[in-house]
C-alpha positions in Angstrom: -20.5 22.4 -6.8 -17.2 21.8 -8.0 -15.7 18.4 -6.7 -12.1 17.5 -6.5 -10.7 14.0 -5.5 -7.6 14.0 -3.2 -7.7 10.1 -1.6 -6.0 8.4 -4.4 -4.4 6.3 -1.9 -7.6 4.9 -0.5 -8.4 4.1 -3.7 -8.1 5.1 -7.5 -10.8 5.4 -10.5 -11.2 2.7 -12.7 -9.5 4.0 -15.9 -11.5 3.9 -19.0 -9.6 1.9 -20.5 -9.2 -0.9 -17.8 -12.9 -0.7 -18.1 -13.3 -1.7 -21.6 -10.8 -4.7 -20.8 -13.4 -5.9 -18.3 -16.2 -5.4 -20.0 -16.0 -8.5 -22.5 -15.4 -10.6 -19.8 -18.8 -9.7 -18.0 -21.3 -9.8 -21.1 -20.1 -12.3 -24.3 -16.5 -13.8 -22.5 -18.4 -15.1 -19.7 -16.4 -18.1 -19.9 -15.0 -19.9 -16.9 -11.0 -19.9 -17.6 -10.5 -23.9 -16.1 -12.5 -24.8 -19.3 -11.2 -26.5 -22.2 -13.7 -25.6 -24.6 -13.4 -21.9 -26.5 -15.9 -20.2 -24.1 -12.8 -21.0 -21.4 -9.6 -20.9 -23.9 -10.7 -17.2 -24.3 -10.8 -16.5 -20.6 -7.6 -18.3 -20.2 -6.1 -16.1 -22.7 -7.0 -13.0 -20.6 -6.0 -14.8 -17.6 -2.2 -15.0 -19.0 -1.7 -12.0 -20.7 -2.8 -10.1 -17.4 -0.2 -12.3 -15.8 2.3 -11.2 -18.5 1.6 -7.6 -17.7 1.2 -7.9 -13.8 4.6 -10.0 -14.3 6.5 -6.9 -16.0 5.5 -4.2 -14.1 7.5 -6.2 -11.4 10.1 -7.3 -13.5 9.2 -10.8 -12.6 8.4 -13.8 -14.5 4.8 -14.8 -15.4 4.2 -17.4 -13.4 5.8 -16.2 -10.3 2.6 -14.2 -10.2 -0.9 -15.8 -8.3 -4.2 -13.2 -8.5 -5.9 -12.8 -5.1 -8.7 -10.4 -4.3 -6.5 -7.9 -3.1 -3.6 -6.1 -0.7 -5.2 -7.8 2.3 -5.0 -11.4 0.7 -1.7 -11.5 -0.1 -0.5 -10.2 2.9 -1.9 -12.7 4.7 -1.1 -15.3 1.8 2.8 -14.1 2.2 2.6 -14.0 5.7 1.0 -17.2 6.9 2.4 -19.0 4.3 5.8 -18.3 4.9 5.5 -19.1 8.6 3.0 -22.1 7.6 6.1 -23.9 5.9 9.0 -23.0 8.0 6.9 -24.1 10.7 6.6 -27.6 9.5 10.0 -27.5 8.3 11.1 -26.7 11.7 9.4 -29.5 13.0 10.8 -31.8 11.0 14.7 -31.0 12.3 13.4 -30.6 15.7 14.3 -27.0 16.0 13.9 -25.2 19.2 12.0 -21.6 19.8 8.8 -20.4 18.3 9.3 -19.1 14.3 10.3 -15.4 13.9 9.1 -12.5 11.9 10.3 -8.5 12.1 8.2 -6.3 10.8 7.8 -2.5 11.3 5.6 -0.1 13.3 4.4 1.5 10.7 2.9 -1.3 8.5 -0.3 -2.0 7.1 -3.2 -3.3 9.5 -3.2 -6.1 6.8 0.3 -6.8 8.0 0.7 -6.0 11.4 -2.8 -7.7 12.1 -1.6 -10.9 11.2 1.7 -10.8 12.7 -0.3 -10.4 15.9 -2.7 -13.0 15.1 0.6 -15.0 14.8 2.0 -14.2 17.9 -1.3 -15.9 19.6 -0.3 -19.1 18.3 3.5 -18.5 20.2 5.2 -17.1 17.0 7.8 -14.2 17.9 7.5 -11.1 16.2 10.0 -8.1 16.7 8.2 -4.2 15.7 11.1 -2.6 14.7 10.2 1.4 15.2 11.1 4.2 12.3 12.7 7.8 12.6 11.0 11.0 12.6 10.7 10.6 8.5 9.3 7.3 8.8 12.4 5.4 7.7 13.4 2.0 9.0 17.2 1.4 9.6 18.3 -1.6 8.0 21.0 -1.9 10.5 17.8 -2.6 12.9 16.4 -5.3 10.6 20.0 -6.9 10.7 20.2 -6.7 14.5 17.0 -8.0 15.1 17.7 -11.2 13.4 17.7 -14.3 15.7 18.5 -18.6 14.3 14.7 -19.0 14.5 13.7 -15.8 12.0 11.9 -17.3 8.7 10.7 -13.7 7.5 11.3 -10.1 7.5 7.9 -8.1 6.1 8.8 -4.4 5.2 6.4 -2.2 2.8 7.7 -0.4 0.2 5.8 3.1 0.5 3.8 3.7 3.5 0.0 4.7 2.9 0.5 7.5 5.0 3.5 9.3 4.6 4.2 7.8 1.2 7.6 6.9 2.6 9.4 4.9 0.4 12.0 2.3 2.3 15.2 1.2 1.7 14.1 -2.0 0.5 17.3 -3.0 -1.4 19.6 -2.5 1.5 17.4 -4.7 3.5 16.7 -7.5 0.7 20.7 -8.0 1.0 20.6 -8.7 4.4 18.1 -10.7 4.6 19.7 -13.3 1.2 22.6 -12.9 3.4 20.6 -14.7 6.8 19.2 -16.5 4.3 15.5 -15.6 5.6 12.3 -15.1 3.1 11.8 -11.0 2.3 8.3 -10.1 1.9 7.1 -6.1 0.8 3.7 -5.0 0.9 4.1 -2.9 -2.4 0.0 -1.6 -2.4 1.5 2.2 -2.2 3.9 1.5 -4.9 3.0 -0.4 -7.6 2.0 1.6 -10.6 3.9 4.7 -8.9 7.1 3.9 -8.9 9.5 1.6 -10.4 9.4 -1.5 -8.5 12.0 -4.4 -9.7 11.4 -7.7 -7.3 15.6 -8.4 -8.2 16.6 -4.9 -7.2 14.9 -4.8 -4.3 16.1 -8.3 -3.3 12.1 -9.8 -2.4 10.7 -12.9 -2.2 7.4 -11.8 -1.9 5.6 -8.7 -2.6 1.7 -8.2 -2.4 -0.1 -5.3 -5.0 -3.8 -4.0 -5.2 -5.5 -3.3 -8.4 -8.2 -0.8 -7.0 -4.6 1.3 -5.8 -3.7 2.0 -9.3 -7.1 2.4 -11.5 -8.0 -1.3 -11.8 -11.2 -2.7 -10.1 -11.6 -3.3 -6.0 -11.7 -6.3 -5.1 -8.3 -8.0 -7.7 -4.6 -7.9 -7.0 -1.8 -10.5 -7.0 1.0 -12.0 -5.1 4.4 -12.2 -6.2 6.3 -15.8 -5.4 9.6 -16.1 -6.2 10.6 -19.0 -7.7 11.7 -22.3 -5.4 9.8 -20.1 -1.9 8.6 -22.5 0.3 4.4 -21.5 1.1 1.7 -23.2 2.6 -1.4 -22.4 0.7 -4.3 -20.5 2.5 -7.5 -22.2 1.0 -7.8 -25.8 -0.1 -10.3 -26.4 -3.4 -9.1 -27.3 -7.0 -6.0 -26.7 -8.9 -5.8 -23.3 -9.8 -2.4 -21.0 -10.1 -0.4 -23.8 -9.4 -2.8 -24.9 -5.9 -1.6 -21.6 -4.6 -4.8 -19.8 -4.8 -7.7 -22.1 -5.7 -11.5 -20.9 -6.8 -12.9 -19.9 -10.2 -10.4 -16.8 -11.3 -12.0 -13.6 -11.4 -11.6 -13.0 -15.1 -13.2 -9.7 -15.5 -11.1 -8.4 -12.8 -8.0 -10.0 -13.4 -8.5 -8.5 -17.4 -8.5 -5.2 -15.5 -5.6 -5.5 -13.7 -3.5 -6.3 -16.5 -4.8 -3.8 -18.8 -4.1 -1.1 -15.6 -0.5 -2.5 -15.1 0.0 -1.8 -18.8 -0.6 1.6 -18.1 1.3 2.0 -15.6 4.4 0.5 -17.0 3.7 2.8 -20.3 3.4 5.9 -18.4 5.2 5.3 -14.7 8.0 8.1 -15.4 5.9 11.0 -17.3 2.7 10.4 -14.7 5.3 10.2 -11.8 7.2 13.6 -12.6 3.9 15.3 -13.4 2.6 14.7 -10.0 5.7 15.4 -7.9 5.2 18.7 -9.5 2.1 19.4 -8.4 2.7 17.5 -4.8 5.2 20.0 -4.1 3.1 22.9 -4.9 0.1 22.2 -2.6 2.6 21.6 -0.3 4.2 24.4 -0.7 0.9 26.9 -1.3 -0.4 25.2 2.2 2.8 26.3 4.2 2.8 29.5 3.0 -1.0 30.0 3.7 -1.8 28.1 6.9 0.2 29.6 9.9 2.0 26.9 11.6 1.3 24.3 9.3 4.1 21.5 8.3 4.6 18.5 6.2 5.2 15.5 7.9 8.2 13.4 7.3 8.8 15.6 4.7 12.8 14.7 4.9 12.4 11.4 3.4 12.1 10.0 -0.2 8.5 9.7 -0.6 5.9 8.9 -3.3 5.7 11.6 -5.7 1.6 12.3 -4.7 1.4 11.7 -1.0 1.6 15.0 1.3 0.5 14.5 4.6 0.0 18.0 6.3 0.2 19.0 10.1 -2.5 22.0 10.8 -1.7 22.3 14.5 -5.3 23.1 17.2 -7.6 21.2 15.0 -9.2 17.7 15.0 -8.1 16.2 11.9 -11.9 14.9 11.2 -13.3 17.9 11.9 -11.2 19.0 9.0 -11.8 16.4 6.7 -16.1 17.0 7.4 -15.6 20.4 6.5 -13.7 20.7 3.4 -15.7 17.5 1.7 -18.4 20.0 2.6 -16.7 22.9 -0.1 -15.7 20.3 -2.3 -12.4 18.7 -1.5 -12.1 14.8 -0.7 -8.9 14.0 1.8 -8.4 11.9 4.4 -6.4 11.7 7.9 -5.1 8.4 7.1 -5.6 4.8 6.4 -9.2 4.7 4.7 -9.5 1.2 6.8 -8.3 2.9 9.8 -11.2 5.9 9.5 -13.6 6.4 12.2 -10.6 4.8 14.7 -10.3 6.2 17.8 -7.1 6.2 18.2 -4.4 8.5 16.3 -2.7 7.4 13.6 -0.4 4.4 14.2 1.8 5.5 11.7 2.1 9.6 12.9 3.0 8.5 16.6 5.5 6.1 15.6 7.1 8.7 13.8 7.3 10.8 17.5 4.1 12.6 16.8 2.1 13.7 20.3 -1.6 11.9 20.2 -2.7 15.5 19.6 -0.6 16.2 16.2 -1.6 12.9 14.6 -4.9 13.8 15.0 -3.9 16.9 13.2 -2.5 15.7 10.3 -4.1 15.2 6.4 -3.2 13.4 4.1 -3.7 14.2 0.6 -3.2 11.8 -2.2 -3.0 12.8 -6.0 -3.9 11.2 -8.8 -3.0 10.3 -12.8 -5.9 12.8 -13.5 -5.4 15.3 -10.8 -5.0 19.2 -12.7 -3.6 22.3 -11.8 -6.9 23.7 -11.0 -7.8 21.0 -8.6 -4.7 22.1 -6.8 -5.8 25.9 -7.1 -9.2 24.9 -5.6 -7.2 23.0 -2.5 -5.1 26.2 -1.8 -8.4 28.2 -1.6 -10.6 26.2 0.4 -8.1 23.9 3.2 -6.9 27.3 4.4 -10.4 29.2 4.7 -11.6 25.6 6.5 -8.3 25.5 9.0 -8.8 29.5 9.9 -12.4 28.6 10.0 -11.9 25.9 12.4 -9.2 28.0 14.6 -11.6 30.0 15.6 -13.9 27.5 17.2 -11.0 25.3 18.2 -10.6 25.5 21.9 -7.2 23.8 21.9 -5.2 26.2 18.9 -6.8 29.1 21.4 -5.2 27.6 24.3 -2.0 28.1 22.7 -1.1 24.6 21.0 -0.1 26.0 17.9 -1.4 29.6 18.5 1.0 32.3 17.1 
């Protein structure tokens, strides 16, 4: 049967060549890189020049960069740290009124699970919501900022919708309050250009497995001179930040990936809008009722997340992995929820329409014939589906 991948968002293939980085590092290189003998000097090397790639992908400096095991790390690294320090600053002035973060509707669980977890221990956190395309106004992040604010945490893209936020806008507002400025950047890194000075951060959080390195590596961006309390407590390593024997092999991987995607960011970017906008397209014109959410906004040039009105979005997903075809509905942490989408009903979806809705992700390898496969086989499985779907018969989206 032929198989074609369309959850590049969930995650990404290790590239061949990010796997022949690694693989030194997990047979001869076995070296642990806090040794001073040559065994460690040469896993130290591949510590630092990951850090040197990692470092310009962002346009940052080397060792503004800490490695963590992932999105969900430094999220929470950024997040508690941030309020960590400012808390015990605010201590020491005597300041009055619980620490306070904004933050969006439409973040990451990784995110807006730890601003909650926050607001159990009396820290204040305002949810600012989006517009129909999924777009934050930075007028709202400016009027939602109080004397006792210490951080503002907006994502770059959203996982979902691939909306891409106005990041810049709001990084000037928020140098202007004088308040940290943390991104989660998993959606973006290794898409699209990302410049931590243009965008005005003073913290932004990546995932290798997101752009063809290894699960289970990514990295923290710290700007220079930010004040953050460190998560774990062990031996030196990155500066205290992030302590525990480095993940060499890993860490080797995601260098070698952001390489890649520094080398090729504009040619593999272009290539895929094209071919974003035809499934798009070809699934509009083939599946009756059918539309592209948030389709208005600036977006990630692979992320379409489709509408198919009287289905169950699962039910979807089950049948077309059945012919072939590997989408999602959302979130890959999020699958199996109950609950719609987070991210489609804060955009004024009904419960009903989120549950609806596909995403489909594309990929630095994805062809023209894995689109020409999706345009045959999503609209045989939605007509397919129609006609055992009690609720498109009852008229919600029925011709």
């Amino acid at each position: 049967m032929n198989r074609v991948y369309m959850d590049h968002n969930a995650t990404t293939p290790v590239d061949p060549a990010v796997l022949d980085a690694m693989l030194p590092f997990l047979s001869s290189d076995y070296g642990n890189a806090a040794s001073i003998h040559s065994f460690g000097q040469k896993a130290r090397a591949a510590v630092e020049s990951a850090r040197d790639s990692v470092a310009a992908l962002l346009g940052a400096r080397p060792q503004e960069i800490v490695f963590t095991s992932g999105g969900t790390e430094s999220d929470n690294h950024a997040i508690f740290g941030i309020v960590g320090a400012a808390s015990a600053a605010r201590n020491d002035v005597a300041a009055t009124g619980p620490a306070h973060i904004i933050t969006t509707a439409i973040e990451h669980e990784a995110v807006l699970n730890t601003c909650q977890a926050l607001e159990k221990s009396g820290v204040a956190v305002t949810y600012l919501s989006v517009d129909s395309a999924g777009l934050v106004d930075p007028e709202s992040v400016r009027r939602a900022l109080r004397p006792e604010t210490v951080l503002i945490t907006v994502m770059h893209a959203n996982n979902e919708l691939g909306t891409i936020q106005p990041l810049a806008e709001i990084g000037k507002i928020a140098a202007a309050a004088d308040v940290y400025f943390h991104t989660d950047a998993v959606q973006s890194a290794g898409k699209i250009p990302v410049s931590v000075d243009q965008l005005g951060v003073d913290l932004l959080s990546l995932s290798g497995h997101k752009f063809y390195a290894p699960k289970g590596v990514g990295a923290l961006y710290i700007r220079s001179g930010t004040r953050l309390r460190q998560l774990l407590y062990g031996g030196h390593h990155q500066r205290g930040f992030r302590p525990g024997t480095e993940n060499v092999p890993g860490i080797a991987g995601l260098g070698k990936a952001a390489e890649i995607a520094k080398n090729s960011l504009a040619e593999t970017a272009s290539r895929m809008e094209v071919l974003r906008n035809r499934i798009e397209r070809g699934l509009l014109e083939r599946v009756p009722q059918a539309r592209v959410n948030a389709a208005a906004a600036p977006r990630t040039p692979n992320t379409a997340n489709i509408l198919f009105p009287g289905l169950e979005g699962e039910a979807l997903v089950i049948a077309l992995d059945l012919k072939g075809l590997a989408c999602s509905t959302g979130a890959a942490c999020s699958s199996g929820a109950v609950e719609p989408s987070h991210v489609l009903t804060a955009i004024g979806l009904p419960p009903e329409d989120a549950r609806a809705s596909l995403r489909f992700s594309l990929g630095r390898h994805t062809t023209e014939a894995d689109i020409n496969f999706s345009l045959e086989v999503v609209p045989a499985a939605v007509a397919q589906l129609r006609e055992l779907s009690p609720t498109y018969r009852k008229g919600a989206g029925a011709p």
